[in-house]
C-alpha positions, 0 to 999 in steps of 0.5 A, spaced: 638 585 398 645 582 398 644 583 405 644 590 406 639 594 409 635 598 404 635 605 405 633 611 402 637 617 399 639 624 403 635 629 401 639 634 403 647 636 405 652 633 401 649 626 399 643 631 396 648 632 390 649 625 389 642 622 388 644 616 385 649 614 390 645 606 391 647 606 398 647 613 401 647 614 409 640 615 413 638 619 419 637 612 422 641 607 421 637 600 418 643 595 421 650 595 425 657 592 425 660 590 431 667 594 430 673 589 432 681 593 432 687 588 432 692 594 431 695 592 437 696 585 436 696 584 429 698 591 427 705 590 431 706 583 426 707 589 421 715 591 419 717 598 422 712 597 427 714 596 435 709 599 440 710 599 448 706 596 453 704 604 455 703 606 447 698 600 446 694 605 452 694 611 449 693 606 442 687 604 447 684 609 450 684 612 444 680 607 439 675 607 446 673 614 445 672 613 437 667 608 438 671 602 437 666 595 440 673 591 441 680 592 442 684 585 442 690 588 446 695 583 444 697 575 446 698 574 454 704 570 456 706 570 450 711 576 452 712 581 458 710 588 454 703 584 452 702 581 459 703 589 462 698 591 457 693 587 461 695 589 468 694 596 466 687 595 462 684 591 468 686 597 472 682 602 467 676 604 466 673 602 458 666 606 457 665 603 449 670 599 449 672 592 451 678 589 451 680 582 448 685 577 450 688 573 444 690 566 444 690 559 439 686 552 441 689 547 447 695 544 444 694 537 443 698 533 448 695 538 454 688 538 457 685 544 457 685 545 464 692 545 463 695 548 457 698 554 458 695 559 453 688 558 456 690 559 462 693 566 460 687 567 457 683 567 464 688 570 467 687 576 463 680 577 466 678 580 460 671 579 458 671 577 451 677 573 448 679 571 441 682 564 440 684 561 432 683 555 430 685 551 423 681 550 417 685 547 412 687 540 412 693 542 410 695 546 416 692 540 420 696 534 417 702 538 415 703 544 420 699 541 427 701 534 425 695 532 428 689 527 425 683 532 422 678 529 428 683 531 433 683 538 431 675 537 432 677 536 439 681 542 440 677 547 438 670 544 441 674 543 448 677 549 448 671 554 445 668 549 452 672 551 457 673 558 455 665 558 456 665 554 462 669 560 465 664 566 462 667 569 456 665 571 450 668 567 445 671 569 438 673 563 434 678 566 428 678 560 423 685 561 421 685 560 413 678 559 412 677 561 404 683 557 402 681 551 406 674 552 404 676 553 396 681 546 398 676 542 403 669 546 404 666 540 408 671 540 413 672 547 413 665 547 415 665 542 420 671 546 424 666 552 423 661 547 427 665 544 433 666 553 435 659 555 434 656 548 438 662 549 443 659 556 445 663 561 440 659 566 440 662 570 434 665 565 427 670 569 424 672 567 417 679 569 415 683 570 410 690 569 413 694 569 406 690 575 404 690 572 396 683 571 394 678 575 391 672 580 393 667 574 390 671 568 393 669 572 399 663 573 398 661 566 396 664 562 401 661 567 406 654 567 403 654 559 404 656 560 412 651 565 413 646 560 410 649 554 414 649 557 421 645 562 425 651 564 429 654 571 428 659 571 422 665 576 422 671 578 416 679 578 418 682 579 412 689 581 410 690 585 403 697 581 400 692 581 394 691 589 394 683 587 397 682 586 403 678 593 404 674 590 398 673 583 401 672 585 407 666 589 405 664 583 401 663 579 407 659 584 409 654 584 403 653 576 404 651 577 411 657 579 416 656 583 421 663 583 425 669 587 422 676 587 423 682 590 422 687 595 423 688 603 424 692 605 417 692 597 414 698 596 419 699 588 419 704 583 417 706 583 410 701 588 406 698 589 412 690 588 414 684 592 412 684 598 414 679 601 419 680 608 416 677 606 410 672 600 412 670 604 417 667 611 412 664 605 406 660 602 410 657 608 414 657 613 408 656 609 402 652 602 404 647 605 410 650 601 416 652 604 422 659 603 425 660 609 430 656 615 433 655 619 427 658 625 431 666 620 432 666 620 425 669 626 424 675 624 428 678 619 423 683 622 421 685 624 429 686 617 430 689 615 424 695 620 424 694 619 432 696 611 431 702 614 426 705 619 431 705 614 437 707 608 431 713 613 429 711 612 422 711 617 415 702 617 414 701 615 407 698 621 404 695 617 399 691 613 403 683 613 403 679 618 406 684 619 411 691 620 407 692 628 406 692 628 398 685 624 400 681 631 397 687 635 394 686 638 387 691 639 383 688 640 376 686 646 374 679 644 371 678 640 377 679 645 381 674 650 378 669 644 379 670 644 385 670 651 387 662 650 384 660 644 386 665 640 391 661 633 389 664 633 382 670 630 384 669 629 390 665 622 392 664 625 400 665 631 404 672 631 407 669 633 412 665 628 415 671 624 416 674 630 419 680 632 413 680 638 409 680 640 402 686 642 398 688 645 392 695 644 389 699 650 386 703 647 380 705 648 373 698 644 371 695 651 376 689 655 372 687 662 376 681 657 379 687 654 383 691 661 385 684 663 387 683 658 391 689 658 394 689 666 396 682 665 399 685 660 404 690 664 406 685 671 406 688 674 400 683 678 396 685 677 389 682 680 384 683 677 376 688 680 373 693 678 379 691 671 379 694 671 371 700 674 373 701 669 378 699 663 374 704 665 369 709 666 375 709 660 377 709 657 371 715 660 369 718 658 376 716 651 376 720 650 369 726 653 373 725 647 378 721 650 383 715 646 387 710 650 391 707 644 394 711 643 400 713 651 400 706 654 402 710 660 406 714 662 399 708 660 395 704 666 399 710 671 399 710 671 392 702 672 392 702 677 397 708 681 393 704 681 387 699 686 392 705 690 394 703 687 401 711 685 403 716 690 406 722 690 404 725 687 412 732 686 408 737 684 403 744 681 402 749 686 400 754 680 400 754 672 402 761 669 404 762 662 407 768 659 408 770 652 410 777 650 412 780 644 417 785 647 424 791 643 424 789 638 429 783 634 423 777 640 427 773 642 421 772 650 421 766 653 417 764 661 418 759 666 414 758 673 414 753 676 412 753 684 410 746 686 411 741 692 408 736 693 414 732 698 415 736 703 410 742 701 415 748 696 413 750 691 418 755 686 418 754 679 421 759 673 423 757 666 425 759 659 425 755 652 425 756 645 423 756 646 416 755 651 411 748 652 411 747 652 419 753 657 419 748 661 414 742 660 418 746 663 424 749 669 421 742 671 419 739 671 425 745 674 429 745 681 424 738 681 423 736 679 431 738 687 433 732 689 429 727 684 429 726 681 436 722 676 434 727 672 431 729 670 437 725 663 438 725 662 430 729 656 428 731 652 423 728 645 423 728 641 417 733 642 411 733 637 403 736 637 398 734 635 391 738 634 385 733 636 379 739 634 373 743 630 376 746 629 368 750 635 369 754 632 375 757 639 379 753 644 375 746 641 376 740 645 378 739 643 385 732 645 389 733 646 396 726 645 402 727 649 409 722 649 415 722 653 420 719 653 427 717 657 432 716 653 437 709 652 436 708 653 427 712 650 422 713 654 415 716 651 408 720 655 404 723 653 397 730 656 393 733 654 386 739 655 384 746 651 380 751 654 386 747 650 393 748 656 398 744 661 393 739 655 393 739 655 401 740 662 401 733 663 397 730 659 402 732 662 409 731 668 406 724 667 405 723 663 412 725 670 415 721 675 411 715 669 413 716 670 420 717 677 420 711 678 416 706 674 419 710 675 427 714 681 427 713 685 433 718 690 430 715 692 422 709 693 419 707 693 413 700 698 414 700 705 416 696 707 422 693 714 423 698 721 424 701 721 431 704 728 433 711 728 434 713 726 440 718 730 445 725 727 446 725 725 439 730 728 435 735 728 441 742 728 439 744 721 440 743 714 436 736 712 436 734 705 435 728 703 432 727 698 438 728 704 443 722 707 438 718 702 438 719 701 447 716 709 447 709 707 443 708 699 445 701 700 447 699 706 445 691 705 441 693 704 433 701 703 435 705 703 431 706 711 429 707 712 420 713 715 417 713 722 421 713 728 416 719 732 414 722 736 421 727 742 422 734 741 422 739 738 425 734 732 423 730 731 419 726 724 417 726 721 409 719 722 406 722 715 403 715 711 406 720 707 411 716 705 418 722 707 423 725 714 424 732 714 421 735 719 426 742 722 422 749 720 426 755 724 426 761 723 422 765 719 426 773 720 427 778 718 424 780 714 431 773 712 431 774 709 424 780 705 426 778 703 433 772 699 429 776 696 423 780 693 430 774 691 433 771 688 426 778 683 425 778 681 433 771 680 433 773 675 426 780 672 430 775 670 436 770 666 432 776 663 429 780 661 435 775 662 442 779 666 448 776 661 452 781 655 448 786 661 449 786 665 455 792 670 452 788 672 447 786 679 448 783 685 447 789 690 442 784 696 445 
């Protein structure tokens, strides 16, 4: 029917929810499509996209292990970057794939023997090759200039030749549905000089990507009636149908597809593969790819971006990140009980995952989606309180979409499961210009870190940066394992903007590790205090998540260890050094002790070992320290050798 392969629903899995899918995929394949990727030629046509002859490797060696049939690797002579393509293809080894040369019919005042792009396609030495030809008058008469008899000649002279020397011919009919819609009989006739020349494959094409799902499958209907040559689709989505045309084609008889990875292509694009692909597999019973790769779409299309350096679309079919997000709370708690109620496949089976949004539109099903994600037990009454958390936040002007790390902060201070690492005491950011045009910006900090106030000095490119660096020098003596944490990315949005330099801005900060990422969000009128908020709770994230200092949950009793209340300043990495590696480490609030010391029954992690008062020398030699410490940073001794110590 239609030209689809008949076949019976699932009966068990997902597709078992959704009985009365018409197409839904068997154990066994009833028919296949011979998978044909153009990214490398036609996807580099596209705006934005350029790809070296050694990413169009890594592009290839990947589509060969998803199970691509052909790779067309680019136009051979017609510049260095795809002449080097081929010479290092002809090298490799290509267990699925074979890699096709591109190329157009002989030109018209060259025999064929002699025309230059022939001869580069046979110097290629691939097996298949792909040459287009004209189908429309009006690029026969107006663009080639030549007689409609004589582009007969060079298609059936060129398919020939190409055959004489063992290729596999792909014959493109550029421009085939405009010039079937102007001209069927001639378009036909172009069709039939390809295929009694040899050409091995027609491949209709709509090259301007304007007509319509049944255009396509009209006209396509009509060759597959005609000719008994294999028949395949390239269709362009200026229209916004090319995923549609192209499944169209296949419904009248195709049974070769082409397109590229992500839609890349000139103008709107091509059909994109990562959606082609999964509609035929999963929804009309056709086998594309092993059952087993299809899972590794979405690798290869964030792959083909990355290598690409373009932004993935998050919304892209199947393989786009929002592709199974939620965001709805009444979606969300369908979901939670049947995925197939607003979910047309199993995220899974394309190789992407579920999401669910924390907004102001949230419900308790979203909330407790969420903290199972992140293996927090959240219990009713919680999950109401966060929901009402968050929508009072978000009328503020706070996102949680793109800052997981502070949404899972507030669910885990609402379980009292975040230790209090720190909190400002005071912030000051000071920005000024040197006499020689240098602009100078400083912050210091006064910190309360584990019931110790400490005081830190930094400069940076900026105000943030500057801040970001004074938080991490005050707080790096007490937490060590903020030394590889930084911060890696910084927006700003203004949310009202009508109120000029009053307005509310919300700032995004992701921080790294080197090997994760973390975002954070913070609001406010005053910018600093909006960053502040952000920085802050990047911090704490990490520190929660991959402090080797605090903890947050008590271990069993230790027995106090000798040496312990010696009478000098303790720190709390000199503790942690006594028991790292002892079993349940690290040690509880110790019990109250004997004086002279005595440890605060307060619940705090570390030891606080009391210090003697200093003397009043004591004192004044710090204040000295303090102001050199500032003039230095100010003015460094290295730009000013006489700059000493007044001690």
């Amino acid at each position: 029917m239609d030209g689809l392969p008949r076949t019976q629903p699932k009966t068990s899995g997902f597709l078992a929810h959704t009985p009365t899918l018409p197409y839904a995929r068997t154990q066994k394949m009833a028919d296949s499509i011979e998978l044909f990727d153009t990214t490398l030629r036609d996807g580099t046509q596209g705006e934005h996209v350029t790809l070296s002859a050694r990413d169009k490797g890594r592009i290839a060696r990947r589509l060969d292990a998803f199970g691509m049939d052909v790779i067309e690797g680019g136009w051979p002579g017609s510049n260095p970057k795809d002449q080097a393509f081929f010479d290092d293809a002809r090298d490799e080894e290509w267990p699925h794939a074979a890699i096709c040369a591109f190329g157009s019919t002989r030109h018209a005042s060259h025999a064929p023997p002699d025309d230059p792009n022939l001869q580069a396609l046979i110097e290629a030495e691939t097996d298949v090759v792909s040459i287009f030809g004209k189908s429309w008058t009006l690029h026969v008469e107006q663009a080639l200039g030549v007689s409609r008899e004589t582009n007969l000649a060079l298609i059936r002279s060129s398919v020939a030749f190409l055959r004489e020397h063992g290729k596999r011919v792909i014959y493109d009919a550029e421009h085939f549905f405009d010039g079937y819609a102007d001209n069927p009989e001639y378009a036909l006739r172009t069709l039939r000089a390809a295929a009694e020349a040899g050409a091995d494959t027609l491949v209709l094409c709509d090259t301007n990507g304007g007509s319509l799902p049944h255009d396509i499958r009209e006209g396509t209907a009509t060759v597959h009636d005609t000719f008994d040559t294999t028949l395949g689709i390239h269709a362009h989505d200026d229209g916004g149908c090319a995923v549609a045309n192209s499944l169209a084609a296949v419904r009248a008889g195709a049974r070769h597809v082409q397109g590229t990875i992500n839609g890349l292509g000139e103008r709107c694009g091509n059909a994109d593969l990562c959606a082609v692909i999964p509609d035929l597999q999963l929804k009309m019973g056709f086998e594309c790819v092993d059952a087993d790769q299809l899972d590794a779409l979405v690798d290869l299309s964030r792959f083909t971006n990355e290598v690409a350096n373009l932004d993935p679309d998050d919304g892209a079919a199947y393989v786009g990140r929002s592709a199974f997000t939620h965001k709805g709370g009444v979606h969300v708690s369908a979901v939670m009980k049947e995925p197939s109620t607003y979910e047309h496949v199993e995220p899974d089976a394309v190789g992407n995952r579920r999401r669910a949004l924390v907004s102001d539109l949230s419900g308790k099903s979203n909330i407790r989606y969420k903290a199972e994600e992140l293996g927090i037990d959240l219990g009713s009454d919680d999950a109401a309180q966060a929901v009402d958390r968050i929508k009072e936040l978000e009328h503020l002007g706070y996102e949680f979409q793109g800052a997981e790390a502070s949404f899972e902060l507030l669910l885990r201070t609402l379980q009292d499961e975040v230790p209090d690492f720190f909190a400002l005491d005071r912030m000051r950011v000071w920005s000024g210009q040197e006499d020689d045009g240098e602009q100078t910006v400083e912050a210091s900090l006064a910190l309360a870190v584990q019931d110790e106030r400490t005081l830190a000095v930094a400069e940076g490119n900026g105000p943030v940066d500057a801040l970001s660096n004074a938080m991490r020098k005050g707080l790096r003596p007490f937490y060590p394992s903020l030394d590889d944490v930084r911060l890696s990315d910084y927006k700003v949005r203004v949310l009202t903007p009508q109120d000029g330099t009053a307005a509310t801005v919300r700032v995004l900060i992701e921080h790294s590790d080197g090997t994760s990422a973390w975002n954070t969000v913070g609001v406010s009128e005053n910018i600093l205090d909006a960053s502040w908020q952000a920085l802050a709770d990047g911090l704490r994230y990490s520190l929660f998540h991959f402090s080797t200092t605090v903890h947050s949950s008590p271990a069993p009793s230790w027995p106090s260890p000798p040496g312990m209340f010696a009478r000098r300043r303790a720190s709390a990495g000199e503790y942690r050094t006594q028991f790292e590696g002892q079993p349940s480490f690290p040690p509880p609030p110790l019990p109250d002790v004997s004086p002279p010391h005595r440890v605060p029954s307060s619940g705090r992690m570390w030891p606080r070992v009391r210090r003697r008062t200093p003397s009043p020398i004591a004192i004044h030699r710090r204040r000295v320290r303090r102001s050199y410490d500032r003039k230095c940073a100010r003015h460094p001794p290295w730009k000013e050798p006489n700059c000493a110590a007044p001690w």
